[in-house]
Structures are given as structure tokens and as C-alpha cells.
VORO-162760 format. One line per field, with one value per residue: z, y, x of N, C-alpha, C in turn. Coordinates in Angstrom, 1 decimal, always signed. Example, Ala and Ser with C-alpha at 12.3 -4.5 7.8 and 13.67 -1.06 7.14 Angstrom:
<sites>
n_Z = +7.8, +7.1
n_Y = -5.7, -2.2
n_X = +13.2, +12.8
ca_Z = +7.8, +7.1
ca_Y = -4.5, -1.1
ca_X = +12.3, +13.7
c_Z = +7.8, +7.9
c_Y = -3.3, +0.0
c_X = +13.2, +12.9
</sites>
This chain:
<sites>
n_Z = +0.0, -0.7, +0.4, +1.9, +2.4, +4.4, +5.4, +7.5, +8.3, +10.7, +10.9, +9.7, +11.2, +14.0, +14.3, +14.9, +17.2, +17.5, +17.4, +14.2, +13.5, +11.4, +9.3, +9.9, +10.4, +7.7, +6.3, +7.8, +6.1, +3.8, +4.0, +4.9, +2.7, +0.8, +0.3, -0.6, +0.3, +2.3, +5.1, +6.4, +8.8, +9.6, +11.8, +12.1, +14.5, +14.6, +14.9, +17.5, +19.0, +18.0, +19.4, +22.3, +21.5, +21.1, +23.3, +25.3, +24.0, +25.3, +27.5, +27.3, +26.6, +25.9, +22.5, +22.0, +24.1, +23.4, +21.1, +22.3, +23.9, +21.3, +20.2, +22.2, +21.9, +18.9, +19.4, +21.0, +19.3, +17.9, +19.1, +19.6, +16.6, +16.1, +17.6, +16.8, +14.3, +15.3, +14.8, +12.9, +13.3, +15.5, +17.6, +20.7, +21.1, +20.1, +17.7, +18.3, +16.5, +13.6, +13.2, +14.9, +13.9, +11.7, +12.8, +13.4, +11.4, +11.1, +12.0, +11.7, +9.6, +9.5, +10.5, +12.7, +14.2, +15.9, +16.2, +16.2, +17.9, +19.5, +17.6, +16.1, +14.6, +13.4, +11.9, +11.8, +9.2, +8.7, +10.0, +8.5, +5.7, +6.6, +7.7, +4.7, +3.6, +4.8, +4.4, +2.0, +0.1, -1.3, -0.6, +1.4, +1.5, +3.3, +3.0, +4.2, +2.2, -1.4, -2.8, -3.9, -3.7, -5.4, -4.5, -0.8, -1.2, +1.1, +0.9, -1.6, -4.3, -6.8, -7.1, -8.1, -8.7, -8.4, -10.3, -10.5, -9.4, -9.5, -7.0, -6.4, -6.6, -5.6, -2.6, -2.7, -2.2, +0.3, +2.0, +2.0, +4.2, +7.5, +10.5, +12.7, +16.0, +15.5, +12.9, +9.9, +6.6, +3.5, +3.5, +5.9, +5.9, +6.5, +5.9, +3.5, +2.4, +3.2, +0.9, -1.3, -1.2, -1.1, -2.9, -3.0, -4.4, -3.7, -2.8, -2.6, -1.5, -1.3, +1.4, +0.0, +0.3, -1.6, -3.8, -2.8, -2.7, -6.0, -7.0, -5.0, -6.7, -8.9, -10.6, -12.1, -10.6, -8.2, -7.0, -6.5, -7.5, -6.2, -7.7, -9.6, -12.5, -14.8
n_Y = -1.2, +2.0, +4.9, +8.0, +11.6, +13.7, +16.8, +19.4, +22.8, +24.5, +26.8, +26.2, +24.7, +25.9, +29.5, +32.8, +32.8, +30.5, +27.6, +25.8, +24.2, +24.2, +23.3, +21.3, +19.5, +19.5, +18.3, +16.1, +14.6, +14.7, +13.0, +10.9, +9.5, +8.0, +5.0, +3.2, +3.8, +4.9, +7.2, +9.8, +12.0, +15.1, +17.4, +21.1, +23.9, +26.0, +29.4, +29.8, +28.4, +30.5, +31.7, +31.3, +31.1, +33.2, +34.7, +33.4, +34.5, +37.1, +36.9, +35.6, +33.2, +29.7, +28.5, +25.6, +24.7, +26.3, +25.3, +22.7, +23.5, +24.5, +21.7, +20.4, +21.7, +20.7, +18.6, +18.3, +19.7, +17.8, +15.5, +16.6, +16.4, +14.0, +12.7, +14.0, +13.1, +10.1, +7.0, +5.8, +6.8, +7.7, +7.8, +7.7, +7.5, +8.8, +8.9, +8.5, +8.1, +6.6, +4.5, +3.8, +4.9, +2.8, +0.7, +1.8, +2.0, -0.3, -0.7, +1.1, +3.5, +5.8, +7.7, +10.5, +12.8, +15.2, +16.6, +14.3, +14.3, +16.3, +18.0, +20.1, +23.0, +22.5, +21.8, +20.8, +20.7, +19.2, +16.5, +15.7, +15.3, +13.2, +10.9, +10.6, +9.8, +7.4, +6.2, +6.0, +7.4, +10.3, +13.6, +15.9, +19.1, +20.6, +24.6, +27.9, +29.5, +29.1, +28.3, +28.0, +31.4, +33.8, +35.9, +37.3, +36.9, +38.4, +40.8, +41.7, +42.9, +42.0, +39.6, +36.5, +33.6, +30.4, +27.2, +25.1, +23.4, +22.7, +20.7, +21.2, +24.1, +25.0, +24.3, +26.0, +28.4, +28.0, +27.7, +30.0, +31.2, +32.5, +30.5, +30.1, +29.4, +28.3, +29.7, +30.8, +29.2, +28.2, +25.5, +24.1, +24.6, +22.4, +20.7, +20.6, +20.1, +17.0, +16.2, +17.2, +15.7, +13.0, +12.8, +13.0, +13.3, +16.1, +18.2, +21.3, +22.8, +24.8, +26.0, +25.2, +22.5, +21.7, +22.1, +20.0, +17.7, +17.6, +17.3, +14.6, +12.8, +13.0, +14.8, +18.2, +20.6, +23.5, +24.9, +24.2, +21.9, +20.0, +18.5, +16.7, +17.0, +19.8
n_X = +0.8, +0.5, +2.1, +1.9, +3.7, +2.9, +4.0, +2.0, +1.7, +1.8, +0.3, -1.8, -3.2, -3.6, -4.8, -4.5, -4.7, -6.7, -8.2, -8.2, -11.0, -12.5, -11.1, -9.3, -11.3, -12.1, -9.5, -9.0, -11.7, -11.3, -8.4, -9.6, -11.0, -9.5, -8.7, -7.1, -4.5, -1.8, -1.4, +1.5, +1.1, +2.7, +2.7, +3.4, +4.2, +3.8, +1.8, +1.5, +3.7, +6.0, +4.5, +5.5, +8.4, +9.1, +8.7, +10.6, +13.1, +13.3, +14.5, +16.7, +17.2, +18.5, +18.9, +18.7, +16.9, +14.8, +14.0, +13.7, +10.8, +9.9, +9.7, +7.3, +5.1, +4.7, +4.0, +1.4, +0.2, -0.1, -1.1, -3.8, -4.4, -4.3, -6.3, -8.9, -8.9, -9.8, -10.4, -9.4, -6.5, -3.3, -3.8, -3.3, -0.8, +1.5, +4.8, +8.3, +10.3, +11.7, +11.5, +9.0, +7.2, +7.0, +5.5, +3.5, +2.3, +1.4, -0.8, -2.6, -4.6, -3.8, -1.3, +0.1, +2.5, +4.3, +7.1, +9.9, +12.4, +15.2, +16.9, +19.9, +19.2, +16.8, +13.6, +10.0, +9.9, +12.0, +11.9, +9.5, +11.2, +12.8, +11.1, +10.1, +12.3, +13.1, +10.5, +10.8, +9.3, +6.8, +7.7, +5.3, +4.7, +2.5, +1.7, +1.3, +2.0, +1.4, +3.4, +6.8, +8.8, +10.6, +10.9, +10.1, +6.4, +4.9, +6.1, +6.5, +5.7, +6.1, +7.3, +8.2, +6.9, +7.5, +7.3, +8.6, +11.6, +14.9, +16.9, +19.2, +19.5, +17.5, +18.2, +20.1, +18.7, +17.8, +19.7, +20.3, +19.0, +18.5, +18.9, +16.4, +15.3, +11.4, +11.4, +10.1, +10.0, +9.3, +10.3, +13.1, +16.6, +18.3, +16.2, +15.9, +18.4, +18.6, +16.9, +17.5, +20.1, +19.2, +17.5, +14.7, +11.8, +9.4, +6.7, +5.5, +2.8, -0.2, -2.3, -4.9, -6.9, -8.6, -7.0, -4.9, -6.0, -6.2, -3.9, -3.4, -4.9, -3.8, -3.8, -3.6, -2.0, -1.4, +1.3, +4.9, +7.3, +9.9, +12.5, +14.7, +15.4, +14.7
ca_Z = +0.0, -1.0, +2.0, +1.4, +3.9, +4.5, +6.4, +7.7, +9.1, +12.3, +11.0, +9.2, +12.2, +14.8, +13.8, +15.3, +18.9, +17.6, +16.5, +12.5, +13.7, +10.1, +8.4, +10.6, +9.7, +6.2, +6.3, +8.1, +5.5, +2.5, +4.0, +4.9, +1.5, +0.4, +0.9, -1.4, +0.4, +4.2, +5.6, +7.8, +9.1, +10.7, +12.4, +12.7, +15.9, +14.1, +15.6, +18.8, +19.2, +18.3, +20.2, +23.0, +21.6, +21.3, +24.9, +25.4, +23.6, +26.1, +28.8, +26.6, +26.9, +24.5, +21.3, +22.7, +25.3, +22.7, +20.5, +23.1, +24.0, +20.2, +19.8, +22.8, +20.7, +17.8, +19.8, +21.8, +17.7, +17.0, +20.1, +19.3, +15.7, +15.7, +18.7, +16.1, +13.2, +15.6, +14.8, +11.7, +13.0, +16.3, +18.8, +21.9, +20.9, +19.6, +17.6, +18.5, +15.7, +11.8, +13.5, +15.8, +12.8, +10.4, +13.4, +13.9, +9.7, +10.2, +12.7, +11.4, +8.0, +9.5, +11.5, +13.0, +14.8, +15.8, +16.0, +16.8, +18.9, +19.1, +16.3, +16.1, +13.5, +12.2, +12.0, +11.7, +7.7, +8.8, +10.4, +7.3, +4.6, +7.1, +7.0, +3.4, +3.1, +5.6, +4.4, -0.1, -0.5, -2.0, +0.6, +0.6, +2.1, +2.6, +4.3, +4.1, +0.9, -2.4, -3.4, -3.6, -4.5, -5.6, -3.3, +0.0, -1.7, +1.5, +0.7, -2.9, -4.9, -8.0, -6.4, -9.3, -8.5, -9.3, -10.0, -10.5, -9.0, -9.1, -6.0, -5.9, -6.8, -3.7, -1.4, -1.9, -1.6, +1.4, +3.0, +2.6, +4.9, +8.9, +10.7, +14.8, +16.6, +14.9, +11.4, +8.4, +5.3, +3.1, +4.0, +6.4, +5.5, +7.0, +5.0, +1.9, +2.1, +2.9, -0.6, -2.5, -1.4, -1.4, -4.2, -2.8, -4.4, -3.1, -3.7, -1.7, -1.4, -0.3, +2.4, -0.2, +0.3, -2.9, -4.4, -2.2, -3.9, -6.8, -6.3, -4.4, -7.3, -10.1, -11.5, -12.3, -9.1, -8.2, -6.1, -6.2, -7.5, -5.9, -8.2, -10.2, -13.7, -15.0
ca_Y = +0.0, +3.2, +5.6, +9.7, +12.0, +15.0, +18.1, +20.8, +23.8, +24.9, +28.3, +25.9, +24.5, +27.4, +30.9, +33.6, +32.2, +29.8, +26.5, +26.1, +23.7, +24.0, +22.9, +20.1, +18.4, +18.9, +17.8, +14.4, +14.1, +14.5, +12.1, +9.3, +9.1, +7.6, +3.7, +2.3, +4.4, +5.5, +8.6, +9.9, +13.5, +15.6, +18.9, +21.9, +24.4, +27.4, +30.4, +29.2, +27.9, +31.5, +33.2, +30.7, +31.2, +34.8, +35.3, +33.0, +35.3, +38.2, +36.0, +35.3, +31.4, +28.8, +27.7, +24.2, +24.8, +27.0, +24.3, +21.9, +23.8, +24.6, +20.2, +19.9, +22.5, +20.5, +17.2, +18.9, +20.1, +16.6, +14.5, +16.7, +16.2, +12.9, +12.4, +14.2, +11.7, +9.0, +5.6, +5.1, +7.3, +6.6, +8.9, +7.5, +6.6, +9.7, +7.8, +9.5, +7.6, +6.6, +3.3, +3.8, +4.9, +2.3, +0.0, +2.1, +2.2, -1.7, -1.0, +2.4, +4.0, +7.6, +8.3, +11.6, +13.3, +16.3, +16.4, +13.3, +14.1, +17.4, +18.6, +21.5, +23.9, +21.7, +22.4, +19.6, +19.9, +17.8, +15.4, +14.9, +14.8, +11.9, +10.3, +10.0, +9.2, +6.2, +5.2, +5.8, +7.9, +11.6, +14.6, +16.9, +20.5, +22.3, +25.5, +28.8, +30.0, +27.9, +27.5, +29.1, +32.9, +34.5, +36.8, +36.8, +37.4, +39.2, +42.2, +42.3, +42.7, +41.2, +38.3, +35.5, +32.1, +29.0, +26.2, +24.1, +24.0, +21.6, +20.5, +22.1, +25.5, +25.0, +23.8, +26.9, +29.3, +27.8, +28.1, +32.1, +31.9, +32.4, +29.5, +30.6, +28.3, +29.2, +30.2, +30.8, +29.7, +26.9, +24.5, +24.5, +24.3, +20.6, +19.4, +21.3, +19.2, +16.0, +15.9, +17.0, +14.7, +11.6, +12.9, +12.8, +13.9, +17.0, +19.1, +22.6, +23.1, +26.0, +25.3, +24.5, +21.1, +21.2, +21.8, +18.9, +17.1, +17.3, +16.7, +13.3, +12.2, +13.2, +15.9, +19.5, +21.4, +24.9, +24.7, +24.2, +20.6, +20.4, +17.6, +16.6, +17.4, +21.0
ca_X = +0.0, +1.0, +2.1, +2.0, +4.2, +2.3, +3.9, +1.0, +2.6, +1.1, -0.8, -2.9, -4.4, -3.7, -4.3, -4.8, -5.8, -7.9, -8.0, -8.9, -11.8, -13.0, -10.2, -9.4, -12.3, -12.1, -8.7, -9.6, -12.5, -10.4, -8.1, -10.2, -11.7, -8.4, -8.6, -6.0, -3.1, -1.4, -0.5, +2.0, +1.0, +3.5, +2.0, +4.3, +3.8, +2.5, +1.8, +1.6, +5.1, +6.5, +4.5, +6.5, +9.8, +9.7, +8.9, +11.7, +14.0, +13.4, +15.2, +17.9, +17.7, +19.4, +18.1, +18.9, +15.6, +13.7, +14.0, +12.7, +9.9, +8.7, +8.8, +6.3, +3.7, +4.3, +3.6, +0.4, -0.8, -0.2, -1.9, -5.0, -5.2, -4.5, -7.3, -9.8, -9.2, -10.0, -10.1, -8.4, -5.6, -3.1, -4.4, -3.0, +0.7, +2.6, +6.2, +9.1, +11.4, +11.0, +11.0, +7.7, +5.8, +6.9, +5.0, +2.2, +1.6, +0.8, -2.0, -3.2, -3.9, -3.2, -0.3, +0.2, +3.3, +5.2, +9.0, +10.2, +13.0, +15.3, +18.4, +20.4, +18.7, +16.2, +12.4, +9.4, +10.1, +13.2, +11.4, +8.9, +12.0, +13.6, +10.3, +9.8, +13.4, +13.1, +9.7, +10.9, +7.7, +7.1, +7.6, +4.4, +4.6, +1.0, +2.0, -0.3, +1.9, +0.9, +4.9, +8.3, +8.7, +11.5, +11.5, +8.6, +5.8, +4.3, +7.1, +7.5, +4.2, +6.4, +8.2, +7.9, +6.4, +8.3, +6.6, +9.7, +13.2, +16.3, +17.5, +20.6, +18.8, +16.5, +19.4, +21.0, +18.2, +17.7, +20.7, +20.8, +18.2, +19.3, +18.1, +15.9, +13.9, +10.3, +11.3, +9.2, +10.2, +8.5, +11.4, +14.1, +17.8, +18.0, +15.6, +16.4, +20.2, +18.0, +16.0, +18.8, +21.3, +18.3, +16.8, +13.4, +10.3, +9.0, +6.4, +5.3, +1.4, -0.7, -3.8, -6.2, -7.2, -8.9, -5.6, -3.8, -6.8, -5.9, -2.2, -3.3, -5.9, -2.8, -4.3, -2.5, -1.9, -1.0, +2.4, +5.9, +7.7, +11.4, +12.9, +16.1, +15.5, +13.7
c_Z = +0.0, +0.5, +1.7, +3.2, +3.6, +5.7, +6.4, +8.9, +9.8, +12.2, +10.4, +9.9, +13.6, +14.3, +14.8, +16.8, +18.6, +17.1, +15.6, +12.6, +12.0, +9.3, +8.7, +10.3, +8.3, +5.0, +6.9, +7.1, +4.0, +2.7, +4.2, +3.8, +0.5, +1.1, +0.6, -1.1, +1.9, +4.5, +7.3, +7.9, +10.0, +11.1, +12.6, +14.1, +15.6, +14.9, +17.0, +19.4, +18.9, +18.9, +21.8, +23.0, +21.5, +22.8, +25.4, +25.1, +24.4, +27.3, +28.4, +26.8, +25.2, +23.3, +21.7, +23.2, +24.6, +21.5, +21.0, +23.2, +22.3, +19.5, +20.4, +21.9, +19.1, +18.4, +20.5, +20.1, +17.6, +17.5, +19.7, +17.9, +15.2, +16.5, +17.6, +14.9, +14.1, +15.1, +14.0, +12.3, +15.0, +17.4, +20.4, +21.7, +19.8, +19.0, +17.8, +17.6, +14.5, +12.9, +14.5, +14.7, +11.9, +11.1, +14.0, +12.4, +10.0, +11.3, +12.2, +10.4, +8.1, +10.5, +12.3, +13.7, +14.7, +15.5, +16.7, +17.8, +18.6, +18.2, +16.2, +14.8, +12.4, +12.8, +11.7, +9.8, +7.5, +9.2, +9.3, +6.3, +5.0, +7.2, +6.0, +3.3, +3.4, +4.9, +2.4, -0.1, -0.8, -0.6, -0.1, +1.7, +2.3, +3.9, +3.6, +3.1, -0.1, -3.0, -2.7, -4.6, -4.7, -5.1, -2.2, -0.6, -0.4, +1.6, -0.6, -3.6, -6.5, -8.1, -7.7, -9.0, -9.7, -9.0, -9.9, -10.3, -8.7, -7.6, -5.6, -5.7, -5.6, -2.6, -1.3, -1.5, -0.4, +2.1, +2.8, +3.6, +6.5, +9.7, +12.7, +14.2, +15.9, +13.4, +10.6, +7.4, +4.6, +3.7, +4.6, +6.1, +5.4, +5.8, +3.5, +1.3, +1.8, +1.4, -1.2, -2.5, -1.4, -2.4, -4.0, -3.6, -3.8, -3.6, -2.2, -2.4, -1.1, +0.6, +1.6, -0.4, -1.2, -3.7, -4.0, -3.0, -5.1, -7.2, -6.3, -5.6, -8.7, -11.2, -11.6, -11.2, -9.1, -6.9, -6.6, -6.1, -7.3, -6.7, -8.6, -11.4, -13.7, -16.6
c_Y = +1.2, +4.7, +6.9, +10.2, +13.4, +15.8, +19.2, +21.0, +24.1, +25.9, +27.3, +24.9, +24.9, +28.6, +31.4, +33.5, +31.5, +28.4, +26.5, +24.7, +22.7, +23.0, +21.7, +19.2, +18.4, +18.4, +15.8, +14.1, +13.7, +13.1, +10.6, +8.7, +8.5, +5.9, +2.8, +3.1, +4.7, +6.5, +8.8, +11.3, +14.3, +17.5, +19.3, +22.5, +25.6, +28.5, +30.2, +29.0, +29.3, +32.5, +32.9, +31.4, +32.6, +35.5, +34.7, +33.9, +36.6, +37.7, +35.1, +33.4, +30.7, +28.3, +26.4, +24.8, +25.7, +26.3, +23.1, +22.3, +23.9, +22.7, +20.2, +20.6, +21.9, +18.9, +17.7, +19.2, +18.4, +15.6, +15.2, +16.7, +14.6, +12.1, +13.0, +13.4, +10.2, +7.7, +4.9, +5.9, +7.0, +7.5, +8.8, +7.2, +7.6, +9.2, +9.1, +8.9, +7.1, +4.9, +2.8, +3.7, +3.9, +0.6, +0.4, +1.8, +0.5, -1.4, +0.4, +2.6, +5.1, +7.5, +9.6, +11.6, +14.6, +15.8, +15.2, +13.4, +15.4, +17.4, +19.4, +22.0, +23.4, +22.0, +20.8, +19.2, +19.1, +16.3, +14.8, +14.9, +13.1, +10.7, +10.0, +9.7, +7.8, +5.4, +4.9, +6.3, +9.6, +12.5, +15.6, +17.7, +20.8, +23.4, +26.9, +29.9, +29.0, +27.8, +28.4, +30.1, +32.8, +35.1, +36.2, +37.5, +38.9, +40.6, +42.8, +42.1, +41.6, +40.1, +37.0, +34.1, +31.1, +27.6, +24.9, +24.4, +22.6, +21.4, +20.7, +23.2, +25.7, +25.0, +25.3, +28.1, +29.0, +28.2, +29.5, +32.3, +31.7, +31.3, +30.3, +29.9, +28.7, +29.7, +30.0, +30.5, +28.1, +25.5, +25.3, +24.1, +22.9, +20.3, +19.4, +20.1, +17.9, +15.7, +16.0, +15.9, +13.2, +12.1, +12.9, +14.1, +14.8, +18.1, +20.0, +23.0, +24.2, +25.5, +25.3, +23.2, +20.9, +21.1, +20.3, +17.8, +16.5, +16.9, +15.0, +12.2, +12.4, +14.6, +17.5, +19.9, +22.6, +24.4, +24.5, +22.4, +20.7, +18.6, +17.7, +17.0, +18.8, +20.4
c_X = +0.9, +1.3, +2.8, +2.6, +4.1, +2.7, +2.9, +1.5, +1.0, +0.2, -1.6, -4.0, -4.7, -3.7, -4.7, -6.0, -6.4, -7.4, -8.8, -9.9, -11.9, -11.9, -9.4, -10.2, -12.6, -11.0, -9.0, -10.6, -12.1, -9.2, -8.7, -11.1, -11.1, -8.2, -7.6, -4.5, -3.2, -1.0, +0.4, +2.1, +1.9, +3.0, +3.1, +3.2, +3.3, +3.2, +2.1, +2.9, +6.0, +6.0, +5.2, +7.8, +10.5, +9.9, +10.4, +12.7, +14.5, +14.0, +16.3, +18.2, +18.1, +18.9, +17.7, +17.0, +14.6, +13.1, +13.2, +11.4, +8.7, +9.0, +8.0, +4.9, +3.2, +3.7, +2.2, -0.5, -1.0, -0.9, -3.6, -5.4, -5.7, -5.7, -9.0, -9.9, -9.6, -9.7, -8.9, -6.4, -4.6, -3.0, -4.2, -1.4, +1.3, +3.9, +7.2, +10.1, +10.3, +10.7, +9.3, +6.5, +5.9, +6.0, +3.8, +1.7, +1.0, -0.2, -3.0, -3.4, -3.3, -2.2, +0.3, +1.0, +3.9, +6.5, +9.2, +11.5, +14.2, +16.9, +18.5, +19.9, +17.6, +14.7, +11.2, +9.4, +11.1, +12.8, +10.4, +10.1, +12.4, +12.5, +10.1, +11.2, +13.4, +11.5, +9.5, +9.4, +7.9, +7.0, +6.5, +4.2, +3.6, +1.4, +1.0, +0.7, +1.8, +2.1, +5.8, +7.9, +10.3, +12.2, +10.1, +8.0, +4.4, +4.8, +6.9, +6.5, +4.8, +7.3, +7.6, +7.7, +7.2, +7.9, +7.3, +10.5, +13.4, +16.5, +18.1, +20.4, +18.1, +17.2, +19.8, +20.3, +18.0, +18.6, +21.1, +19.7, +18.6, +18.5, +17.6, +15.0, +12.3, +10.1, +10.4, +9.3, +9.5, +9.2, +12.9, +15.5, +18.3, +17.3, +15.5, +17.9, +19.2, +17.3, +16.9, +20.2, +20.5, +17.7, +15.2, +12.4, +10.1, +8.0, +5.2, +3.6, +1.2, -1.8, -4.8, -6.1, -8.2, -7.7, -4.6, -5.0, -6.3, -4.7, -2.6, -3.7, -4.5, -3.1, -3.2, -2.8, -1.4, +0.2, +4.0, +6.7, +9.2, +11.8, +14.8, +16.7, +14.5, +13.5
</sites>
């Protein structure tokens, strides 16, 4: 059976104080209408987790322990989403290794997790690259921009959407970017290296679940494919 490794970043089911109720359940509905395939869900920490690590920062504490704190927000996003897919998904048994999940996938079809356990400068898009590397399956981004810009497109009104990018091209935009606990950017530097040097699949969503739709079903998609060839 086919087994998809889906990262959703944290604004797309915290915003702005609230939990995205809505979108939670029409994430679980879209998923469970998928019978001939497995998922492994990895929740980032969103908003929530920097609005943590910034207080943090006013008390000058260690990345090391800012780091710790923004895994528990992604493990607390992840105990409650995975408690709202119920049955099918493993709602009491959080994995903290590729090995946990590759023994919850034979009892579950959904698997949900935050960060499995902590790394210097790495974000939960590390923890889904090392999943689909460990489980040979495609890495899929949905974060609350619909790909890579050129520049940020919430600065630069003419920042240029790229619907395709090499792997080495990606690697290195990535790494001009400064890495703190919390960061923004579609993918983190870590997991930018991971794909390019495994070659993995990758492809950067926006939060429409009609779009991840059509993605899942094969169809054209609006987003961002990080491959080997252009």
C-alpha cells in the first residue's frame, strides 16, 4: 500500500488564537476518502510555538531549550489532531522515531506526529523529509503560501512564482536563509540538504485542500515541485 508524507505547518491549524476547527475536519474528510493508500501526518507548531519562543528570547535562553519547547507545541498540535481523526488514525501513541511509525503504519492508516526528537537547527520539515526518506515515499509541504517565490511574496508585490526547482537551486536558496527556533520559510535548510542529497520527491502546497486534492488524485496542481530534472 501506498504511504504519502504529508507536512502541515502549524498556521494551518492554529491561527490567530484559535484552533482552525473548520479545516481540521475537512482535512480528516479528505483524508479518509483515500482507501488504497497511508498517511504519515506531521503537524508543525505554528503560531503558537513562536508566540512561545519569542517570549523566550526576552530571557535570553538557549536555542537548545527554545527548541525543546517549540517540539512539545508540535507534539500537543499533534496529540490533538490525531485524537480528532480517531479511529483510523493513532491517537494515543505519539512515535518519536522513523521506527515507531513504520509499526504504527501496520496498525493504522493515518499516523500523526510532531518532532520526533530534538536537532540543532532543524524544524518539523526535517522530520517529514527523514520520514519519506526512511519510508521511499514523496515529501508533501502544505503550508499557508501555495509554493516558492523568488523573493517573500508578502514584501515584494512582484516576487515570481516557481513552479519548479532543481534541488541544488533550492538547497542553496535555502541556505541564505538564517536558521531561529520558529522560522518561516517553506522549508528548512536541513531538509532542503535531505532531498537533495536523497533525491526525494518534493512538492510545496498551499492550504487549499482542494488543491492537495488534486495533487493526491494526479491531476495539475497549483504549487511548487522540488525535483532533479527541469
Amino acid at each position: 500500500m501506498n504511504v504519502e508524507v504529508l507536512s502541515i505547518g502549524g498556521s494551518l491549524i492554529f491561527r490567530n488564537g484559535k484552533v482552525r476547527v473548520d479545516y481540521i475536519r475537512k482535512l480528516k474528510k479528505l483524508i479518509d476518502s483515500y482507501s488504497d493508500r497511508k498517511f504519515v501526518i506531521v503537524v508543525g507548531g505554528g503560531s503558537i510555538a513562536r508566540v512561545y519562543i519569542n517570549a523566550l528570547e526576552k530571557f535570553r535562553l538557549s536555542d537548545e531549550f527554545k527548541g525543546h519547547i517549540g517540539i512539545a507545541i508540535t507534539r500537543v498540535n499533534a496529540r490533538m489532531v490525531a485524537n480528532i481523526f480517531g479511529k483510523h488514525a493513532n491517537a494515543n501513541n505519539l512515535p518519536k522515531s522513523i521506527k515507531d511509525i513504520r509499526g504504527l503504519l501496520l496498525k493504522h492508516k493515518i499516523v500523526i506526529c510532531g518532532a520526533l526528537r530534538y536537532e540543532k537547527d532543524v524544524t518539523t520539515d526535517s522530520t517529514a523529509a527523514k520520514i519519506a526518506l526512511g519510508l521511499k515515499a514523496e515529501f508533501i509541504n502544505v503550508t499557508n503560501v501555495k509554493g516558492l517565490y523568488s523573493r517573500d511574496p508578502r514584501k515584494y508585490a512582484f516576487a515570481k512564482f516557481i513552479s519548479h526547482i532543481n534541488y541544488d537551486d533550492f538547497s542553496r536558496i535555502a541556505s541564505k536563509m538564517n536558521y531561529r527556533p520558529g522560522q518561516h520559510f517553506v522549508l528548512d535548510q536541513h531538509a532542503a540538504k535531505i532531498i537533495r542529497d536523497h533525491k526525494i520527491p518534493t512538492y510545496i502546497l498551499g492550504s487549499s485542500l482542494g488543491n492537495l486534492k488534486k495533487f493526491l488524485d494526479g491531476y495539475n496542481f497549483v504549487g511548487t515541485r522540488i525535483s532533479q530534472d527541469l
